[in-house]
C-alpha positions, 0 to 999 in steps of 0.5 A: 500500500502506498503511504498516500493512502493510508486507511484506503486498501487497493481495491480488489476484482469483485465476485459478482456472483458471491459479492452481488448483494454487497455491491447492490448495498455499497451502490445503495449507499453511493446513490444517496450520497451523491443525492444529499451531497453531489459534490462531496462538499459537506463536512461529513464527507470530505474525508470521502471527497478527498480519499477519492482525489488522492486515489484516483488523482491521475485518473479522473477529473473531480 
């Protein structure tokens, strides 16, 4: 793991077919997140907003 992103583990491949209704509760919770707070500017989400910019920082534009 990199030092820069302490407390965030590598993501791994999911097994759809023994992780689905696990991946339909992280979507859950995504969605409404995003609905309350689409830009991540809230205080109970910075931390999440910029867990997101450090990982994927080179990838996406935030």
């Amino acid at each position: 793991m990199e030092q820069g992103n302490i407390g965030l583990p590598e993501f791994k491949i999911a097994n759809l077919f023994e992780d689905i209704e696990m991946l339909k509760s992280v979507q859950s919770v995504a969605i409404k997140i995003m609905e309350d707070d689409p830009n991540l500017e809230k205080e109970k989400n910075i931390k999440l907003k910029k867990q997101i910019e450090n990982k994927f920082k080179d990838r996406i534009e935030i």
